[in-house]
C-alpha positions in Angstrom: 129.7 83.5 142.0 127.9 80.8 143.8 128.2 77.4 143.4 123.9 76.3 142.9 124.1 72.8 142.8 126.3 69.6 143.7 128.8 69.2 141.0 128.6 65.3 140.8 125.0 65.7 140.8 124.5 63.2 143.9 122.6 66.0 146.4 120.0 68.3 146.1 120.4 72.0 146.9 116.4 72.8 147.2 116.0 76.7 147.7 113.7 79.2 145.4 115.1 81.8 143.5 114.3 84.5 146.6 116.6 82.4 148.4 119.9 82.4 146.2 119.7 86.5 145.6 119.3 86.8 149.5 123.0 84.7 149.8 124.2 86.0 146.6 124.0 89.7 148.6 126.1 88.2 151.4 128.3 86.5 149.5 129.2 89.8 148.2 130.4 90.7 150.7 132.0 87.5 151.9 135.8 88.8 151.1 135.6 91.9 152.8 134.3 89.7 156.0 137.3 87.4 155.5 139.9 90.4 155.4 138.7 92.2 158.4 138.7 88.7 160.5 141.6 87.2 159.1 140.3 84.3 158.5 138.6 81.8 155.8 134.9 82.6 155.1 132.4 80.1 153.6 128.7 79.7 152.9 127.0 76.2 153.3 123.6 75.2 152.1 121.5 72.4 152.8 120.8 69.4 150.5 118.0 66.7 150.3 120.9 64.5 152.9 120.0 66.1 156.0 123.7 65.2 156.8 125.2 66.7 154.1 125.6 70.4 152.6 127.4 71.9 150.1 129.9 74.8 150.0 128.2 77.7 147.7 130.6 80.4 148.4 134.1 81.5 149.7 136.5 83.7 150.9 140.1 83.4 152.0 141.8 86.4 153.7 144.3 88.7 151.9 145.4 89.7 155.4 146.2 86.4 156.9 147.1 83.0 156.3 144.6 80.8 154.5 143.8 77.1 155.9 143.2 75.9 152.4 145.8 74.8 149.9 142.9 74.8 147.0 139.1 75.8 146.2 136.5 74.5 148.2 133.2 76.0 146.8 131.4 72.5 145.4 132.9 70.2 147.7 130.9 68.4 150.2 131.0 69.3 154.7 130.1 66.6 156.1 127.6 66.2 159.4 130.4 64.0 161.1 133.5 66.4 160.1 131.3 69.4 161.0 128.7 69.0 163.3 128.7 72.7 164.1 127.4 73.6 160.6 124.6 71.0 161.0 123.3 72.2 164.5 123.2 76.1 163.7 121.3 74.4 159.8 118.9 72.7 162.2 118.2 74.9 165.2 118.5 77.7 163.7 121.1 79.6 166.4 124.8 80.7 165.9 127.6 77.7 167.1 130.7 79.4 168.4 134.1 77.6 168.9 132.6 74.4 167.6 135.4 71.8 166.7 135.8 70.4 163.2 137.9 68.5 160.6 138.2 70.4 157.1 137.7 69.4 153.6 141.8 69.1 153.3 141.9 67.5 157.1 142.8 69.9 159.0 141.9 70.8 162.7 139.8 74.2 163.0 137.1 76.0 164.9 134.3 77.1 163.7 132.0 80.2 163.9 128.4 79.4 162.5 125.4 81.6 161.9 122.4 80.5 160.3 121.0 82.5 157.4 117.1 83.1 157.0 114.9 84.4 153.9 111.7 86.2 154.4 109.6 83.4 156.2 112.3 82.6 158.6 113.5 79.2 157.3 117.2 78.6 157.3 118.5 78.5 153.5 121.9 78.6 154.5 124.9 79.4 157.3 127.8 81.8 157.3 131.1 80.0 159.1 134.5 81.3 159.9 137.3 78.9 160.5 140.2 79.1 162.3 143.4 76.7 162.6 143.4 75.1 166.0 145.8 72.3 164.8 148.6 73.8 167.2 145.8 73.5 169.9 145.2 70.3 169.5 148.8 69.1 169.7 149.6 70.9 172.6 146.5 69.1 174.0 147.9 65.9 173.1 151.0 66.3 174.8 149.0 67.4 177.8 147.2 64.5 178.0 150.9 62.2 177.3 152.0 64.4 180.1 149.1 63.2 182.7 149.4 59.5 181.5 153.6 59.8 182.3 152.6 61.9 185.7 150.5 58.8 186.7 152.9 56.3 185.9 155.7 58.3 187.7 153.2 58.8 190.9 152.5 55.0 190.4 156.5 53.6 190.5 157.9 56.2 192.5 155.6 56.3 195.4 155.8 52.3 195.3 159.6 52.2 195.3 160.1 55.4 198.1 157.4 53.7 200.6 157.8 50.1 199.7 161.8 49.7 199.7 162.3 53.4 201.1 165.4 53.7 198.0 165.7 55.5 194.8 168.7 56.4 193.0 170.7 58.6 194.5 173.1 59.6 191.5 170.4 62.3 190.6 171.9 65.8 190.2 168.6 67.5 191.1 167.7 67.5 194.5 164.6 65.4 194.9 162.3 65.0 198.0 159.2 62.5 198.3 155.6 63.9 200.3 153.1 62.6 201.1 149.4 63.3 201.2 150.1 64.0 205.2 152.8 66.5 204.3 155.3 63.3 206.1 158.3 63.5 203.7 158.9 59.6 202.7 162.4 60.0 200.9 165.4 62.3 200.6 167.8 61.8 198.3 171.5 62.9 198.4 171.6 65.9 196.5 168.7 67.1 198.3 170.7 67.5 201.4 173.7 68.9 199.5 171.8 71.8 198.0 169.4 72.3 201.4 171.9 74.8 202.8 170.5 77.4 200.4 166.8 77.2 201.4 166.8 75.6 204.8 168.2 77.6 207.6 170.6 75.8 210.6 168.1 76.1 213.0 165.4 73.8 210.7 168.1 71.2 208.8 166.5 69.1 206.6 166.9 65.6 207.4 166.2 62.0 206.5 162.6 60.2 205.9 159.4 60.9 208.7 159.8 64.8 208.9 157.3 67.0 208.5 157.2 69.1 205.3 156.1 72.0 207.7 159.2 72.0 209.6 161.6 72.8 207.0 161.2 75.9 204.6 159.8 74.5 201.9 156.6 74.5 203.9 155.9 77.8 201.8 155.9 76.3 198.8 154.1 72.5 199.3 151.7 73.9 202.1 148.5 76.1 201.9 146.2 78.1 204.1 142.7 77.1 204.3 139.7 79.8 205.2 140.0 78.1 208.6 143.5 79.0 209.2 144.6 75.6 208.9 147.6 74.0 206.7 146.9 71.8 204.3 149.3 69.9 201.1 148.8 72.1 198.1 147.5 69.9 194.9 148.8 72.6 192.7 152.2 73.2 190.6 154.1 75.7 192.3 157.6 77.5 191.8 159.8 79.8 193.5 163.7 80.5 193.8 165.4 81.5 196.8 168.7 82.9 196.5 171.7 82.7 199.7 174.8 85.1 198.6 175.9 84.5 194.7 174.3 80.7 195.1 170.4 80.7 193.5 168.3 77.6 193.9 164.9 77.0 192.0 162.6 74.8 194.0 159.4 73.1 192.3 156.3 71.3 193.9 154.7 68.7 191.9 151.5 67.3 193.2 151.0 63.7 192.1 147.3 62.1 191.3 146.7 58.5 191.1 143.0 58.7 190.8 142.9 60.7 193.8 145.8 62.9 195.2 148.7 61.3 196.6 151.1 63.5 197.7 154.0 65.0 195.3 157.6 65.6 194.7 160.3 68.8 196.0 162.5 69.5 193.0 165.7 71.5 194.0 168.1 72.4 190.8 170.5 75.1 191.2 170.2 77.3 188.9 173.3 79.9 189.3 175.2 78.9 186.6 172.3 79.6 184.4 171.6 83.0 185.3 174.8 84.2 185.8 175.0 82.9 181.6 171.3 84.8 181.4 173.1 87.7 183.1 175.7 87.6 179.9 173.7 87.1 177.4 171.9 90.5 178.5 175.1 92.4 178.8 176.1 91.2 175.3 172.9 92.2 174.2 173.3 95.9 175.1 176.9 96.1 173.8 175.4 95.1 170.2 172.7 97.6 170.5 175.1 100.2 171.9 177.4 99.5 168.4 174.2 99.6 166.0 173.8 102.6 168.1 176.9 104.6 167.4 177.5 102.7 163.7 173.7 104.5 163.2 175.3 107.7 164.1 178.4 108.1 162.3 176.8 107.1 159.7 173.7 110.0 160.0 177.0 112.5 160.7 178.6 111.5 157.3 175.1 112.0 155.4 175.1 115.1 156.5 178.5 116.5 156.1 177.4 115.3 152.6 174.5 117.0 152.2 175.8 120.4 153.8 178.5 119.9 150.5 175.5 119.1 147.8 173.9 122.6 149.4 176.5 124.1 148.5 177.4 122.5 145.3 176.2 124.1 142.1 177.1 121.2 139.5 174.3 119.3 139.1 175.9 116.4 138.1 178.3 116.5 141.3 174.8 117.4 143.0 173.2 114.1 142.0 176.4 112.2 142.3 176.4 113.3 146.7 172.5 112.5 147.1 173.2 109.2 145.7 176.0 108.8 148.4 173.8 110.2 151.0 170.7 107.8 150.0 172.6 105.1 150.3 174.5 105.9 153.5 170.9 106.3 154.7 169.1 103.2 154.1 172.1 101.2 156.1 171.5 103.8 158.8 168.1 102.7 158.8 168.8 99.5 159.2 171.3 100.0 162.4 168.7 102.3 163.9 166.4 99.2 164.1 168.7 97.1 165.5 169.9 99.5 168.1 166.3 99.6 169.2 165.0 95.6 169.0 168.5 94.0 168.6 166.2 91.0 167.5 167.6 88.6 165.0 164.6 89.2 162.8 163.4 93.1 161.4 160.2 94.1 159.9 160.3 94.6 156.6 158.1 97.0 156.2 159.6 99.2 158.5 163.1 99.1 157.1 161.2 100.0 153.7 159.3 103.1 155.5 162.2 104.5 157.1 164.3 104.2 154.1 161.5 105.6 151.7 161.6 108.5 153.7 164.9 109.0 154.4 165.2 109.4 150.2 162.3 111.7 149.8 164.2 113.8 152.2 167.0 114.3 149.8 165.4 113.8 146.5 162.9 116.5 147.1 166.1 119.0 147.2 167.2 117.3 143.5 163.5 116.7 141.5 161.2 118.9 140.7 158.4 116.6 140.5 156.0 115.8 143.2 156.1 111.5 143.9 153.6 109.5 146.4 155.2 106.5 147.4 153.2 103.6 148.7 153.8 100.2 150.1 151.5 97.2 150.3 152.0 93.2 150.8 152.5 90.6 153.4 154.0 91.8 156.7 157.4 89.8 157.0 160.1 89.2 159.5 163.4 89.1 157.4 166.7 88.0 158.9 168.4 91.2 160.5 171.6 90.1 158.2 170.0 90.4 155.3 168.0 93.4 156.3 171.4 96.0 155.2 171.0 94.1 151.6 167.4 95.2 151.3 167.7 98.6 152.2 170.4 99.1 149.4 168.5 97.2 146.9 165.2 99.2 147.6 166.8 102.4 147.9 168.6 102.1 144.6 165.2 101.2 142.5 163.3 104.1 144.5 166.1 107.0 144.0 166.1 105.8 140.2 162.3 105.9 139.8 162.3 109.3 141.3 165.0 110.4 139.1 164.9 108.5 135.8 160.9 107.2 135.5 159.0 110.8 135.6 161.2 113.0 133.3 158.6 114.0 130.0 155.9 112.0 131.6 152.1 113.2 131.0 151.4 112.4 134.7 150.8 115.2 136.9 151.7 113.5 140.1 154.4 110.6 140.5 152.9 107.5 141.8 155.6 104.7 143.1 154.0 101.4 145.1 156.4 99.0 147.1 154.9 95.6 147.3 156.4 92.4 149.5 155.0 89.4 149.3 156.0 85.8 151.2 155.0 82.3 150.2 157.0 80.4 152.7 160.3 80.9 152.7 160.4 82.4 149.2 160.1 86.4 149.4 159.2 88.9 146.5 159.5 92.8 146.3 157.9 94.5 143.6 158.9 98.5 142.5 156.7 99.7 140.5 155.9 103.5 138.9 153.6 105.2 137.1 156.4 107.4 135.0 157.7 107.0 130.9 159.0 103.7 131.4 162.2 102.1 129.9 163.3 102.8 126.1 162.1 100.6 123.6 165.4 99.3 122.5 166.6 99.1 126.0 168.4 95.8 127.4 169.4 95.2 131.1 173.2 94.2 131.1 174.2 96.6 128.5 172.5 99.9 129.1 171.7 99.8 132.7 173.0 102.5 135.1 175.3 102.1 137.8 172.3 101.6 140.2 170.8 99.1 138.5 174.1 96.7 138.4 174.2 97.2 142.3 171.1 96.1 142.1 171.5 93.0 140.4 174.7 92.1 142.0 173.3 92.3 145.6 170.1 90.2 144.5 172.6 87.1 142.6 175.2 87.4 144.9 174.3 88.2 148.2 170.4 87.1 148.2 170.9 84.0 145.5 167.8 85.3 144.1 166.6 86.8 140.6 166.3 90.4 139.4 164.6 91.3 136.4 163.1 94.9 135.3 160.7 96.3 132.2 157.9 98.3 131.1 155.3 97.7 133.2 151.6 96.7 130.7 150.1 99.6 132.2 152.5 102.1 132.2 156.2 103.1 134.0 158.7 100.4 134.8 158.2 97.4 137.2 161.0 95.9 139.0 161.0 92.5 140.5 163.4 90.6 143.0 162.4 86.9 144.0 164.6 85.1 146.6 164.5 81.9 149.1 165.4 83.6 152.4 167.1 79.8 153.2 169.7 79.9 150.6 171.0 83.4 150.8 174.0 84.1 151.7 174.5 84.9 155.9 
């Protein structure tokens, strides 16, 4: 539904009736636009202000994050928060990447493309936006970073030249160059750590060498097209390593209006990797455990299932697959973690591989044929809470396909899985298509073993709410709600 005029009445939005079913056809299609680019989607019209336009339609993505907290159609874009929108209105071209402030304040970049009707006059633009706040701080600290680089150039070229001193209680080796490549100060721990990089034949010593004596001249010197050496005025980094000792050495050219010279950082470093070197060895012996934890556990299922083959009690048949189910969706979970070993899984693939894992065995027990489905947000959980979920939606799904389609008129089972994430609050939805609950049914009293596992993992172990009914439409929806930041690690 578009928005036709200024809803304080201030601005005039002048277009003829052509005009408003030529953007009414686009903004038909305005959500579908904002799905497929993951962004938010908007269409602005002109008013009588030539510097101000009105929002008439829009569109924030079901795929991706929105940029807006509430609606914007009616409000006001403004020539000086937008002046993208105004140029593409004016000249009548597309504006790509153009910077702008939103309605709510918030930095974003904007895509705009004038729209025409049949005699070629602009009645309107279409204009994504993207976030670009991130951008902008990162620019910031860039430019904080130049303004301390100058200052830094400014004092420590003035106290190495002028009094030829600096502090010498500096961990880091630290060396002073020149434009010339003539290295103006050494400090002590420079010539402590040069045994790594500089060989006994070119020792590195006091103030007035040249950089192009030493080693380092590899990493502060560069080749010109003539063949001659020159002082690089580019960041450069390398690590050289002499038996179990490893060095990292970093050239810093420094600019005060012009370039000046720069400074030889020298750290070592073999501490750190040897702790890097640990960390990755650690990291293999987890995924190793998942690895064989994953295992026994798919061995167990099926010694389980080789015994509910064989069984011919239905009840003791239905009793084993419920084992087995459950045995599998933890399986699932160490599978993932002996692949990633991330502290963080997809959700949705723990919810595939367990959904699968049940159809497998539930296919041998139910005589109905069940699509399952799953929709929603893609979201990271915590790997220690990842065990949790797989028992939780394993429980609801082997109960739907045992309990929800028995005497239903359906011809074909339908369950859909449905996660959802509003910051650090998560929902998962189960929801079926089948008879649905008994009319005089009531959750603590007549609910099945399953369901109490259910609710006992969601209160106890998630700190979140379970609840389960008759869903309007038909079948039975169940619903778990939980803040990921006060669950239980």
């Amino acid at each position: 539904m578009l928005v036709k005029a200024d809803p304080d009445g201030y601005y005039q939005i002048q277009l003829e009736k052509e005009d408003w079913e030529i953007l009414e056809g686009i903004a038909a299609n305005l959500q579908l636009i904002a799905d497929v680019s993951q962004c938010d989607v908007f269409i602005d019209c002109p008013t009588n202000d030539r510097d101000v336009a009105i929002v008439v339609a829009e569109a924030k993505p079901r795929t991706g994050k929105s940029l807006y907290k509430g609606k914007v159609s009616g409000q006001r874009a403004i020539r000086f928060n937008e002046p993208g929108v105004f140029e593409a209105l004016e000249k009548g071209e597309p504006t790509v990447g153009t910077r702008a402030v939103s309605q709510e304040g918030v930095f974003i970049s904007q895509n705009a493309v004038p729209i025409f009707n049949a005699k070629r006059k602009v009645i309107g633009v279409l204009i994504r936006e993207r976030d670009i706040s991130e951008a902008m701080k990162k620019e910031k600290q860039v430019q904080l970073l130049e303004e301390t680089t100058e200052l830094l150039t400014e004092n420590l070229l003035r106290v190495a030249i002028e009094s030829g001193t600096l502090p010498g209680a500096l961990h880091d080796g630290l060396l002073v160059v020149n434009k010339d490549g003539i290295i103006v100060y050494v400090n002590p721990s420079a010539l402590r750590l040069a045994d790594v990089i500089i060989s006994s034949e070119k020792t590195l010593q006091s103030e007035g060498n040249y950089i192009a004596e030493t080693e380092l001249c590899d990493i502060v010197l560069e080749k010109e097209q003539d063949g001659t050496m020159r002082v690089s005025q580019e960041y450069r980094c390398c690590e050289y390593s002499v038996g179990d000792r490893i060095v990292n050495v970093s050239w810093v050219p420094l600019f005060r209006k012009e370039f000046v010279g720069g400074i030889v950082l020298i750290r070592d470093i073999t501490d750190v990797r040897k702790k890097e070197k640990e960390l990755m060895v650690k990291s293999a012996v987890i995924r190793e455990i998942h690895h064989r934890v994953k295992n026994n556990l798919q061995n167990i299922a099926s010694i389980l299932r080789l015994q509910m083959r064989r069984e011919h009690n239905k009840t003791v048949r239905e009793a084993l697959g419920v084992c087995i189910n459950r045995i599998l969706s933890i399986a699932s979970v160490h599978e993932l973690l002996s692949q990633s070993g991330l502290e963080t899984i997809d959700l949705h693939q723990i919810l595939r591989m367990t959904v699968e894992r049940i159809v497998q065995v539930e296919n041998e027990l139910c005589d109905c044929e069940v699509e399952i489905c799953l929709y929603g947000d893609t979201i990271n959980i915590p790997a220690f809470h990842a065990s949790t979920i797989a028992l939780v939606v394993c429980e609801l799904v082997q109960n739907a396909m045992r309990h929800g389609f028995r005497g239903s008129i359906n011809s074909k089972g339908k369950i859909v899985i449905y996660t959802k994430q509003m910051g650090s609050f998560y929902e998962l939805q189960v929801v079926d298509n089948g008879v649905g609950l008994p009319a005089n049914f009531k959750e603590n009293k007549d609910s099945r073993l399953g369901i109490q596992l259910v609710d006992v993992l969601v209160r106890e172990t998630l700190k979140g709410t379970f609840q389960i009914g008759n869903n309007p439409e038909g079948g039975v929806r169940c619903s778990i709600t939980f803040d990921v930041d006060r669950a239980d690690v």
